[in-house]
Structures are given as C-alpha cells and as structure tokens.
TIGUZA-84336 format. One record per residue (C-alpha): residue number from 1; x, y, z. Coordinates in steps of 0.1 Angstrom, whole numbers, plus 5000, padded with zeros to 4 digits. Layout:
TIGUZA-84336
vexlo k: NUM	px: X	py: Y	pz: Z
...
***
This chain:
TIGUZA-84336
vexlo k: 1	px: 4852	py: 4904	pz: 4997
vexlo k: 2	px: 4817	py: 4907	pz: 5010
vexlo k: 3	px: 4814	py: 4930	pz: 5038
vexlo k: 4	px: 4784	py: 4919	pz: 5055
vexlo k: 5	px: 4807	py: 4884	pz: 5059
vexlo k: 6	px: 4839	py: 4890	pz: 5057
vexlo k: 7	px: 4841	py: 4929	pz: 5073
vexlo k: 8	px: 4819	py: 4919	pz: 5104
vexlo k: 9	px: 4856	py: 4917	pz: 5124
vexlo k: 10	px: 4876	py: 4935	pz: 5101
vexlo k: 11	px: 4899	py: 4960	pz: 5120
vexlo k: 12	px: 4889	py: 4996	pz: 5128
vexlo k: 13	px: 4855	py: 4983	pz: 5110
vexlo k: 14	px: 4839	py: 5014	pz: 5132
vexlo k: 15	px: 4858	py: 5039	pz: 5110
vexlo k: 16	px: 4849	py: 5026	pz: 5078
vexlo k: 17	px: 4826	py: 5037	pz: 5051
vexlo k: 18	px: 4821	py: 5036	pz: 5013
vexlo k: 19	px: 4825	py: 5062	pz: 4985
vexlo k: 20	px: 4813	py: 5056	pz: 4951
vexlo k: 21	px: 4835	py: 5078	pz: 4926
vexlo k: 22	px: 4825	py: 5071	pz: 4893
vexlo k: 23	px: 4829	py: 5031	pz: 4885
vexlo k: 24	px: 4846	py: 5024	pz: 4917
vexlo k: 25	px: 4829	py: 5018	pz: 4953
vexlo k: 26	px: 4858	py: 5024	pz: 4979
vexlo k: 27	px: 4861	py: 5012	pz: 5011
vexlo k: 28	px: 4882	py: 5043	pz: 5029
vexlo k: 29	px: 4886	py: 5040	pz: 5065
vexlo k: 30	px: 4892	py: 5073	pz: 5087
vexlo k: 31	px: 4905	py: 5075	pz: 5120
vexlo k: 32	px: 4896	py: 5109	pz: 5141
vexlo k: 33	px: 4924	py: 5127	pz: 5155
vexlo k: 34	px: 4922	py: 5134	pz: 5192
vexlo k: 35	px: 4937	py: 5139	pz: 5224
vexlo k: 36	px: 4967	py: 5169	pz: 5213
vexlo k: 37	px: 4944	py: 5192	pz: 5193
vexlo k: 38	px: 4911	py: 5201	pz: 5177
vexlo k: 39	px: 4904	py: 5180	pz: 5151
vexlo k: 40	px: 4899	py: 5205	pz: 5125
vexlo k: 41	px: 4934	py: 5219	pz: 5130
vexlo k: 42	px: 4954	py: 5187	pz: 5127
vexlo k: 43	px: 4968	py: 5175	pz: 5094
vexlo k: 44	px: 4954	py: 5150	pz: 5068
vexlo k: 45	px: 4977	py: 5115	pz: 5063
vexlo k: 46	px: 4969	py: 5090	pz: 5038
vexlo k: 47	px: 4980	py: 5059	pz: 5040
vexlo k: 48	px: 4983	py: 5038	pz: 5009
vexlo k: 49	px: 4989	py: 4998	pz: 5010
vexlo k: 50	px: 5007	py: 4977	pz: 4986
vexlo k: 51	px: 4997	py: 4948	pz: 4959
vexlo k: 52	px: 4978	py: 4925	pz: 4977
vexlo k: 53	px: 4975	py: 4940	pz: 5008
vexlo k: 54	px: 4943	py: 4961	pz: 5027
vexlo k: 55	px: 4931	py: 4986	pz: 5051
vexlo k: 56	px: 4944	py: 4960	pz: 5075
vexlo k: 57	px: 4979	py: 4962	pz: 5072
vexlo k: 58	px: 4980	py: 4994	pz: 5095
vexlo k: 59	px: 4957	py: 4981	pz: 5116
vexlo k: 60	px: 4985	py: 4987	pz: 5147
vexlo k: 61	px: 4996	py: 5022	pz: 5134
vexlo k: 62	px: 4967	py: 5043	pz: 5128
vexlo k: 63	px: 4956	py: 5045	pz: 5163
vexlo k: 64	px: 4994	py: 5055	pz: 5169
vexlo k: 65	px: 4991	py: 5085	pz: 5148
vexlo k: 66	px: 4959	py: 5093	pz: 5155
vexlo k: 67	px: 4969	py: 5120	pz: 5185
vexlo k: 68	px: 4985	py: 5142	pz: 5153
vexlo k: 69	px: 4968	py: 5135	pz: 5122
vexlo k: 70	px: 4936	py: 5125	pz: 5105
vexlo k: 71	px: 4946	py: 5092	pz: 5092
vexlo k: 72	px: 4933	py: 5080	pz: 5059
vexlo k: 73	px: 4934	py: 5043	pz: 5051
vexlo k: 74	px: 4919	py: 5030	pz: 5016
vexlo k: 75	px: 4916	py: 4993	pz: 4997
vexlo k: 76	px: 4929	py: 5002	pz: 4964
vexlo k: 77	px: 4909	py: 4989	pz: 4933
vexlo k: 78	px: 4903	py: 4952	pz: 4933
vexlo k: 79	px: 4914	py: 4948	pz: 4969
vexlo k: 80	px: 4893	py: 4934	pz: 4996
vexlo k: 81	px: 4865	py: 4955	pz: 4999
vexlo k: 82	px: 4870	py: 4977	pz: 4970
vexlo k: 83	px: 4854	py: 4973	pz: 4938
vexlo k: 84	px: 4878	py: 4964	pz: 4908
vexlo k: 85	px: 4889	py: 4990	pz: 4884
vexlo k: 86	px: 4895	py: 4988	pz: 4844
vexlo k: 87	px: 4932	py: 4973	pz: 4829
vexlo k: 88	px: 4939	py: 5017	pz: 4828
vexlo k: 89	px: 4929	py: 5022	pz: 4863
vexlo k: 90	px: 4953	py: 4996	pz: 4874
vexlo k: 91	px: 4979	py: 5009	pz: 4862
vexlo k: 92	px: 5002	py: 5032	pz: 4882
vexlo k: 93	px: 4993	py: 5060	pz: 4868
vexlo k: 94	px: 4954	py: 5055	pz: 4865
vexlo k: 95	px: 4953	py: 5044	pz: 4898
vexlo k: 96	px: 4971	py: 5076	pz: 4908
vexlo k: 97	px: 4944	py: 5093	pz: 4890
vexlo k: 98	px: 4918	py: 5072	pz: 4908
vexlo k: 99	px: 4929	py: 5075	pz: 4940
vexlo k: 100	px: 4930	py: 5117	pz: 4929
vexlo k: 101	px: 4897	py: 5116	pz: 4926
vexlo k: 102	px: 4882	py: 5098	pz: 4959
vexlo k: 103	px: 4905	py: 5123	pz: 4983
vexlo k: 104	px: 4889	py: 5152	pz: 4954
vexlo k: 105	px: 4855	py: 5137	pz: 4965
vexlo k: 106	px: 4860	py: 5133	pz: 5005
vexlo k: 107	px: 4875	py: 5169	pz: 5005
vexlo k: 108	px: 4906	py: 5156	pz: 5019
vexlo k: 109	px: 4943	py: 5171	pz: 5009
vexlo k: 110	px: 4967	py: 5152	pz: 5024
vexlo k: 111	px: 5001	py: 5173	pz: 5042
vexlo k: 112	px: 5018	py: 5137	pz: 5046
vexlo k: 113	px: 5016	py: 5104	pz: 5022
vexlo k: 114	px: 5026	py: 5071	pz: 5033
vexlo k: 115	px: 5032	py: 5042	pz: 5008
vexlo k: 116	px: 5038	py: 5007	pz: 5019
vexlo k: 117	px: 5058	py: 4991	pz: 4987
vexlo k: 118	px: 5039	py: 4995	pz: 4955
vexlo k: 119	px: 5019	py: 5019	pz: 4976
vexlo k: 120	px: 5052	py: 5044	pz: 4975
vexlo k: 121	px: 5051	py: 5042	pz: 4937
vexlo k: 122	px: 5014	py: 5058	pz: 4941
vexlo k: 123	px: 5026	py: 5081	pz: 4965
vexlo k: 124	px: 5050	py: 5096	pz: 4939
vexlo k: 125	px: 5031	py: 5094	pz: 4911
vexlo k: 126	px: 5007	py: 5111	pz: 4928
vexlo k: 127	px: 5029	py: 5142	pz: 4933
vexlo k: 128	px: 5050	py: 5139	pz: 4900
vexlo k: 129	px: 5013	py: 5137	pz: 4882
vexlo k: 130	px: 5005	py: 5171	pz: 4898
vexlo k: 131	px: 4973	py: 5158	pz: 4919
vexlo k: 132	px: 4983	py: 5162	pz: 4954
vexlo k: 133	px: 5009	py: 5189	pz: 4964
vexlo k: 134	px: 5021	py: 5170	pz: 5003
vexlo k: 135	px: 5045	py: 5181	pz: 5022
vexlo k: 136	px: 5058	py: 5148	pz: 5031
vexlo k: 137	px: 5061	py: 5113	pz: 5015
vexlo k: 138	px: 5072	py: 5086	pz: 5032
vexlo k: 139	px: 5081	py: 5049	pz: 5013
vexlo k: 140	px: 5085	py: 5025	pz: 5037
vexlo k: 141	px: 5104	py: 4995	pz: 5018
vexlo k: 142	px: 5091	py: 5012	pz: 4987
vexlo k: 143	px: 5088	py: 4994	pz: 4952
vexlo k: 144	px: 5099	py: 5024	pz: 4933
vexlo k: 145	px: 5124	py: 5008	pz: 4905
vexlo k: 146	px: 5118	py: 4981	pz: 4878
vexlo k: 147	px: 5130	py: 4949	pz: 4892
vexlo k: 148	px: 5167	py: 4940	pz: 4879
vexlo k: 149	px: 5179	py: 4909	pz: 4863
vexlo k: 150	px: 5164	py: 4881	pz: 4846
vexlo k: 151	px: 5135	py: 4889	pz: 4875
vexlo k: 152	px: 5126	py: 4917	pz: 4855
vexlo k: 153	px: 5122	py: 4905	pz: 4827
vexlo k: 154	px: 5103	py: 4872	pz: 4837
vexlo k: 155	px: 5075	py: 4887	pz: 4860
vexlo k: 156	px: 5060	py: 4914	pz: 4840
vexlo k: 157	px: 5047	py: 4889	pz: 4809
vexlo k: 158	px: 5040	py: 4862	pz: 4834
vexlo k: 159	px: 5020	py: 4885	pz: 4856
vexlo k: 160	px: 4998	py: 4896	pz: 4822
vexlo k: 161	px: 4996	py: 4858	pz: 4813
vexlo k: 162	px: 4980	py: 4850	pz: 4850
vexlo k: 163	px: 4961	py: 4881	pz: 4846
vexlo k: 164	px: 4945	py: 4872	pz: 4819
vexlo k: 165	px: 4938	py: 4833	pz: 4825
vexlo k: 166	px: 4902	py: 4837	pz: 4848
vexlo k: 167	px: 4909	py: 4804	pz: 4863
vexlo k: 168	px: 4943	py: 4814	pz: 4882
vexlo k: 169	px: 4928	py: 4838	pz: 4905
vexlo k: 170	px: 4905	py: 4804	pz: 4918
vexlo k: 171	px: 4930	py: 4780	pz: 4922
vexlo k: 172	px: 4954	py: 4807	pz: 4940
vexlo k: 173	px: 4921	py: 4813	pz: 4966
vexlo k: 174	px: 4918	py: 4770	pz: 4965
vexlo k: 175	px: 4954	py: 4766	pz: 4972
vexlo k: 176	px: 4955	py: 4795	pz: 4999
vexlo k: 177	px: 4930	py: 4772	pz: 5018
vexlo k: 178	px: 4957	py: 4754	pz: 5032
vexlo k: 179	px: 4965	py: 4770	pz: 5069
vexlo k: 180	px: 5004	py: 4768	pz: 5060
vexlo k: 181	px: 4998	py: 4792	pz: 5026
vexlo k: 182	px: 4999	py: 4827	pz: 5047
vexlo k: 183	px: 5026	py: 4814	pz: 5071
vexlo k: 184	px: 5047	py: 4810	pz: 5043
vexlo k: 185	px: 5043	py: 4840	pz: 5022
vexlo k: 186	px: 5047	py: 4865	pz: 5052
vexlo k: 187	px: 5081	py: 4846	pz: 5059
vexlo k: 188	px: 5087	py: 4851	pz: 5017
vexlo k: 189	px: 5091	py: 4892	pz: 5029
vexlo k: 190	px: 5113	py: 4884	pz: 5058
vexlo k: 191	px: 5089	py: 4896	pz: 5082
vexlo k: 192	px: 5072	py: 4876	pz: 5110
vexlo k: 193	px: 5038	py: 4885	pz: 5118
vexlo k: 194	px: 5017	py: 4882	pz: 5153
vexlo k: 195	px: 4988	py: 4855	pz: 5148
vexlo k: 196	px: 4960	py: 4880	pz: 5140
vexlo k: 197	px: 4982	py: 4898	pz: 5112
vexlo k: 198	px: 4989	py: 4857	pz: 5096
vexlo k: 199	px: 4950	py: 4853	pz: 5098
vexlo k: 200	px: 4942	py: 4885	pz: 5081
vexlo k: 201	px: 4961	py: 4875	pz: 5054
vexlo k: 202	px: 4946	py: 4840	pz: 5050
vexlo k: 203	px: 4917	py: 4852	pz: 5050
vexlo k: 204	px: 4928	py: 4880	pz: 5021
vexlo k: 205	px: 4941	py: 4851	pz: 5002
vexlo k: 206	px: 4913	py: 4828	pz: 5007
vexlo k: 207	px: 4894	py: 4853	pz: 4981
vexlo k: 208	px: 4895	py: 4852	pz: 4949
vexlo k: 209	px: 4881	py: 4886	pz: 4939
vexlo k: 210	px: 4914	py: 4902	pz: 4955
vexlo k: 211	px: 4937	py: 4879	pz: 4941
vexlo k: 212	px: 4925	py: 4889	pz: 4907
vexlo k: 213	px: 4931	py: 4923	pz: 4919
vexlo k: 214	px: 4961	py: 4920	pz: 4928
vexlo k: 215	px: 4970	py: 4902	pz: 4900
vexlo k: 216	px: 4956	py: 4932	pz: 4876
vexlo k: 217	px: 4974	py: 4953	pz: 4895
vexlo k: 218	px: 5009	py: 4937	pz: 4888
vexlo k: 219	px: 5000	py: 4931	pz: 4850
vexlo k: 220	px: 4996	py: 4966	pz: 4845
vexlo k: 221	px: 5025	py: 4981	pz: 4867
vexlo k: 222	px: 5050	py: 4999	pz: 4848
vexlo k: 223	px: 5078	py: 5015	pz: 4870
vexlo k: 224	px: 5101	py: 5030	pz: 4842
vexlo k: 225	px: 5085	py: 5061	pz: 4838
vexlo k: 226	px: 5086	py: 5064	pz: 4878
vexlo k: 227	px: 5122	py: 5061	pz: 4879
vexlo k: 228	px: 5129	py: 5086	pz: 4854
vexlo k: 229	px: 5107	py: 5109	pz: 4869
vexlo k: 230	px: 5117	py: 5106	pz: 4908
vexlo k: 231	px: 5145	py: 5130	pz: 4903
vexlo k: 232	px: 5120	py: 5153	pz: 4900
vexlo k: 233	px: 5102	py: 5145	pz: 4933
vexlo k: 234	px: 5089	py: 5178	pz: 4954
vexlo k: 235	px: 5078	py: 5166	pz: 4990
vexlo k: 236	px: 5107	py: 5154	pz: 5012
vexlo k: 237	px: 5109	py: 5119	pz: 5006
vexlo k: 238	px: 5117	py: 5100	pz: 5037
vexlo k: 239	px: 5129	py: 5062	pz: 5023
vexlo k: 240	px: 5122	py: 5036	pz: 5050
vexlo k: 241	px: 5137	py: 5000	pz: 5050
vexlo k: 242	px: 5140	py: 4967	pz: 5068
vexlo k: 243	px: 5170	py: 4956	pz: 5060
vexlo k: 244	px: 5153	py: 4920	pz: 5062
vexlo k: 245	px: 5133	py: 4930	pz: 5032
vexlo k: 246	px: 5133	py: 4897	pz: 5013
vexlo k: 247	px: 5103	py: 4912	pz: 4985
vexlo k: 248	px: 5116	py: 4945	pz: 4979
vexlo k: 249	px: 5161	py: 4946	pz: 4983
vexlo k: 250	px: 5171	py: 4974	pz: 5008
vexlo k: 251	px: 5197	py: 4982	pz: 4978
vexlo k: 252	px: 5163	py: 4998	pz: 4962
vexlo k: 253	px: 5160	py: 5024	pz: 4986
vexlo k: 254	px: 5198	py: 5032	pz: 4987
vexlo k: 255	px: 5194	py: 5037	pz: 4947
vexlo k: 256	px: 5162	py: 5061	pz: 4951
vexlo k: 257	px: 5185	py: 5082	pz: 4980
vexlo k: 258	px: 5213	py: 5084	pz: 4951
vexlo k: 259	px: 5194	py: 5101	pz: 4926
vexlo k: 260	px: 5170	py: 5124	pz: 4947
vexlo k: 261	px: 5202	py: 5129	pz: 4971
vexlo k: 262	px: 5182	py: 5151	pz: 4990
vexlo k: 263	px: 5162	py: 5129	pz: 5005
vexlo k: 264	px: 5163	py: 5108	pz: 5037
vexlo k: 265	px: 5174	py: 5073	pz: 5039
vexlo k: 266	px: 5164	py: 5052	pz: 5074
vexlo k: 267	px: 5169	py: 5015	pz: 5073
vexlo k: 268	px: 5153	py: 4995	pz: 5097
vexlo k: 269	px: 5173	py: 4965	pz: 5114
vexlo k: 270	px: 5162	py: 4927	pz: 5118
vexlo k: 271	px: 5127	py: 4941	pz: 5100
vexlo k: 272	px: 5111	py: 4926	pz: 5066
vexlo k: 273	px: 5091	py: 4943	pz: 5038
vexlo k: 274	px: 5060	py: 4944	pz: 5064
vexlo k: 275	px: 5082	py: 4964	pz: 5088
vexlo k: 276	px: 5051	py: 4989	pz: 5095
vexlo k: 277	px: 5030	py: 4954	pz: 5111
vexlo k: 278	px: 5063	py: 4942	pz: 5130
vexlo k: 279	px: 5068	py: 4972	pz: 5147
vexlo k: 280	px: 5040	py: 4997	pz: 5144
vexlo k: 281	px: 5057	py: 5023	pz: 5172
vexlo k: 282	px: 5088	py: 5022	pz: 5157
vexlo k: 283	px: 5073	py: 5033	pz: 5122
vexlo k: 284	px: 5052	py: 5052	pz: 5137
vexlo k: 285	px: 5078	py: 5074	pz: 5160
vexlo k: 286	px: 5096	py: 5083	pz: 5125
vexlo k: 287	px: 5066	py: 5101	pz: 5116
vexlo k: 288	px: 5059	py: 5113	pz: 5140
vexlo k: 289	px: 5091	py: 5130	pz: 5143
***
C-alpha cells in the first residue's frame, strides 16, 4: 500500500515511522507511554498481527495500554505498508528471525509479546528460537497447531498453488471491490466489527500487494515444528479466546493449556477471532492485570 495514498488516514499515522533492516522497509508504529510513569522506566510491548491483518487491528487497544507500556505495533512482511519478504522470510521461523532483527535495530527488548492468531505462533517462535527472552506472551485466539482434518491437509498445497499463480492476488483485490466482501469475511471469524474496523479492512483487501503477502505468508507456514516445541515455552503464556472464534476453534487453545499445563487459559464469551477489535478494554484489562 502506498503510504502517501493510502496512510494519509491510517490510524495512529502520528506514531508511525519506517525502518529499513536489510531487504525489508518496516512500517513500526510506537505509542509513548504516559500519564503513570516516566517513560524510560515503563516496559516494552510488542504487538504482533496476524495473516492478513495490519498495524490497524489494535488501533482501539494501544492507547489503552499506553499509561503502562511502550507499545510496539509492526506490518509484518508483505502487509500493508511493509515491504515483502523472500519465500524463507515468510516462513514462521524466518519471519521470527526478521522480526529479531528490526526490535535488534530500534533497540527495543520487549518484557511482554502479544500475538493476535498467526501472530502467537511468532510470538513463540520467537522465544523458543532464543531471540527475545519476554516475560510474558499472550495469544489471543492464537493459531499455534496445524489445522486438523481433511482442512489440514487441503489448505497448505492450495495456499502454495495461489501463492504461486501472480494473477490470484489481482482478482482477490478485483473481487474485494465489492462493498459486501469485508462484511462478509469479518462475519467468517465470528466477530462483528464497528464501521471504521469493516472499512479498514476493505480497504486492506482492495490491495493486491497485501493479499500476495498474505498469501506468501500462508504458503510458507509450517506449524509442526511449533507444536512440538511449545512444551518447551519459557514466558508465561496467557491463551486468550472468544469462544465465537469461527477461524481459529476455541478447542486450539484448550490443547496448547494441555500440554504447557502451566499456562493460563481465559476464554472470552460471545467474542470471535478479532476479539482484541470487539472489545479493546476488555483485552486490554487482562493485560493489564
């Protein structure tokens, strides 16, 4: 997305900035903290978005945790303003690695990691991988398992084949045109959105440069070496979810609790997988607790 066009309204635009780190030109957005402390004394939190998503999806919760933390909001590679990454830095580990390497750049260590779907699986693999050492994690309706059944086995090769066809990403942006297209894939997640958050989304899908993002992203996400590995999880891991969740099954996070039984499991009632833009306080109060 061109941000000269398309960022001239974005949310919180007057805390963004770019960071070029090798290949990639990141669009990181920081939120000063304020009001309870000195802002040198309060705590780094980075929040990280899921496939498809943006900065914008915690457009409503950043200024909420803003009195307590210096909050961190980045476009992952290929989304919105960010610039696209190689097939390895789209995968979950090299965008891990990526993502590393801009907070290495900015100086920034975060004490608390929040991951919104496939943003939880960065989150982790960030720790597991050894590049950030948090104190907290939190997955709010977290994509952290392979999906099951007969879905798991469809999506991963027809996610490649997409990936790798140049015209899909264009007729996904063409078809998104229609003012219906958003409506109907917030309602796919169970969640109901306010009419900024269904515009923001449009106008996400309207481009064709993230979708092929996005699509990259999923052709190259491999969650079985996650799930092996999140046993072995150090931060306490808070697992978040709506139990509306229509993209990511509620029965996910009660699966992650079960093998790292030390963690804490919070569901959400009447929420869907974009729980975090329904409710913003109530996300927010948990972690702020």
């Amino acid at each position: 997305m061109d941000w000269q066009h398309d960022g001239s309204t974005w949310p919180h635009r007057e805390c963004s900035q770019f960071v070029q780190v090798g290949n990639l030109r990141w669009h990181v957005q920081r939120l000063p903290g304020k009001q309870t402390a000195p802002e040198t004394s309060l705590p780094d939190l980075l929040l990280i978005h899921g496939t498809g998503a943006s900065t914008h999806s915690w457009r409503a919760l950043m200024p909420l945790l803003a009195p307590k933390y210096k909050v961190w909001a980045v476009d992952l590679p290929g989304h919105c303003f960010t610039s696209a990454g190689t097939a390895q830095q789209m995968s979950l580990p090299g965008m891990a690695q990526a993502l590393a390497a801009l907070l290495a750049a900015l100086g920034v260590q975060p004490q608390v990691l929040v991951g919104h779907s496939a943003g939880a699986a960065i989150a982790a693999r960030l720790c597991l991988d050894g590049w950030l050492t948090p104190q907290s994690l939190f997955s709010l309706n977290g994509a952290l398992l392979p999906l099951g059944g007969l879905p798991g086995l469809i999506f991963p090769p027809a996610a490649k084949l997409m990936a790798a066809l140049p015209f899909v990403p264009k007729l996904f942006a063409f078809s998104a045109a229609n003012p219906l297209a958003a409506s109907r894939l917030i309602a796919g997640t169970g969640s109901a959105l306010d009419d900024e958050g269904t515009r923001l989304y449009a106008r996400l899908l309207r481009s064709s440069n993230h979708a092929a993002g996005a699509l990259a992203m999923m052709a190259n996400w491999d969650l079985k070496a996650l799930e092996i590995k999140i046993p072995e999880l150090k931060p306490a891991l808070t697992l978040v979810a709506g139990t509306n969740d229509k993209a990511v099954p509620p029965s996910q996070a009660n699966r992650v609790h079960r093998m790292l039984p030390k963690s804490k499991l919070i569901t959400l009632s009447g929420l869907g997988h974009l729980a975090h833009e329904e409710q913003a306080q109530t996300v927010a109060n948990l972690l702020l607790a």
